[in-house]
C-alpha positions in Angstrom: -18.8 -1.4 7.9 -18.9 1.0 5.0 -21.5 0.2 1.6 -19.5 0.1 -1.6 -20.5 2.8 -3.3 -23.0 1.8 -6.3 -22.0 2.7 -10.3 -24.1 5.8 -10.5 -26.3 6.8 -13.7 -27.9 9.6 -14.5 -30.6 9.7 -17.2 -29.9 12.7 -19.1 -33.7 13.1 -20.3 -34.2 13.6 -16.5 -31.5 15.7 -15.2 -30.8 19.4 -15.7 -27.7 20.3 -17.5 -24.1 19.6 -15.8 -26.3 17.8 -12.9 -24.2 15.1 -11.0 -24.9 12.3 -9.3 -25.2 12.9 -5.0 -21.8 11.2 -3.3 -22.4 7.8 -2.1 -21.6 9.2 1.6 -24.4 11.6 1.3 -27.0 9.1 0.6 -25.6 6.8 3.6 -25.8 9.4 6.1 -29.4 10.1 5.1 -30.7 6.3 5.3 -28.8 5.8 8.4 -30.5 9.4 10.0 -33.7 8.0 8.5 -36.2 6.1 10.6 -39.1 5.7 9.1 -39.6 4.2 5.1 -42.3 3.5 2.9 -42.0 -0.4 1.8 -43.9 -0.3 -1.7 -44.6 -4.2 -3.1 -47.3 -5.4 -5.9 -50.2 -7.3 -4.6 -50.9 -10.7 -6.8 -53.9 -8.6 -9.0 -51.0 -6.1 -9.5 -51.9 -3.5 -7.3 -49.9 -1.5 -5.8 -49.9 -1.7 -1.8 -47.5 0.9 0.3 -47.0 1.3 4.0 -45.3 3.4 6.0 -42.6 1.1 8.0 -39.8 1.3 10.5 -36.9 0.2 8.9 -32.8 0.2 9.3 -30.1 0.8 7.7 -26.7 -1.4 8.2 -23.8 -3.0 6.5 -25.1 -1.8 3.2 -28.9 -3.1 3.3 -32.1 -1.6 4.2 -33.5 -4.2 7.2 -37.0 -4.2 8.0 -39.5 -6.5 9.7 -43.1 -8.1 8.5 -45.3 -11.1 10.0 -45.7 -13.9 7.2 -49.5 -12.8 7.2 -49.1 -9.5 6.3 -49.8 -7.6 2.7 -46.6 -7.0 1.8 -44.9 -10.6 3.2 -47.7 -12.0 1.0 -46.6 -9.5 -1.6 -42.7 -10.5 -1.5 -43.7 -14.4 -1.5 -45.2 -13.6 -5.1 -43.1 -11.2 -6.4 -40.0 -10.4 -4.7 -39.4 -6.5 -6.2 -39.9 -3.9 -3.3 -38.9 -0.2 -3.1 -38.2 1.7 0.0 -38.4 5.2 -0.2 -37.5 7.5 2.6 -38.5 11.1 2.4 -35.1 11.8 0.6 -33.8 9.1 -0.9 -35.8 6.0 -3.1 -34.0 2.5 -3.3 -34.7 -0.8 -4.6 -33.4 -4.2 -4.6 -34.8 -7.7 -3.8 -35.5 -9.0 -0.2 -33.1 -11.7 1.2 -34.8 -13.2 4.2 -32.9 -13.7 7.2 -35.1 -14.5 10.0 -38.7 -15.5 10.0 -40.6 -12.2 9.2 -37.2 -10.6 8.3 -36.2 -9.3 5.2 -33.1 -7.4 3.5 -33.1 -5.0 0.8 -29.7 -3.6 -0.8 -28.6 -1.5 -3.6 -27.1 -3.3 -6.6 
């Protein structure tokens, strides 16, 4: 199953002159070929805490894995913002979970 491809939006104080936005079929190939992420959450004092994290990409959502004791499950159950960053490409999105110690992060 293909990801629709999000509305893209560049922010012209940021990009060089002419720049354009990288094809939606770029960015997939690169979180599919990716295989590790960093999972960045806000601790409860509002901290930052990243980890490095296995993680997968599949039917348009970034799937990764946490036990409900862990920072950043303890993170999400306060504040559900995360952001996954491979080395390429940075995403973020809110965490839907699916099994115990599962959750799902997609573009919007």
């Amino acid at each position: 199953m293909s990801s629709p491809a999000p509305t893209p939006d560049l922010h012209t104080g940021f990009s060089a002159p002419g720049a354009t936005p990288t094809p939606w079929e770029d960015v997939v190939d690169v979180l599919e070929s990716a295989e590790l992420f960093w999972i960045s959450t806000v601790r409860t004092n509002g901290r930052p805490h990243v980890t490095p994290l296995p993680a997968v990409w599949r039917d348009g959502a970034l799937y990764f894995c946490t036990g409900p004791g862990e920072q950043k499950a303890v993170n999400l159950r306060a504040n559900d913002q995360v952001r996954a960053h491979n080395r390429r490409q940075p995403m973020e999105g809110r965490p839907r979970r699916r099994r115990r110690g599962t959750g799902r992060a997609g573009h919007r």
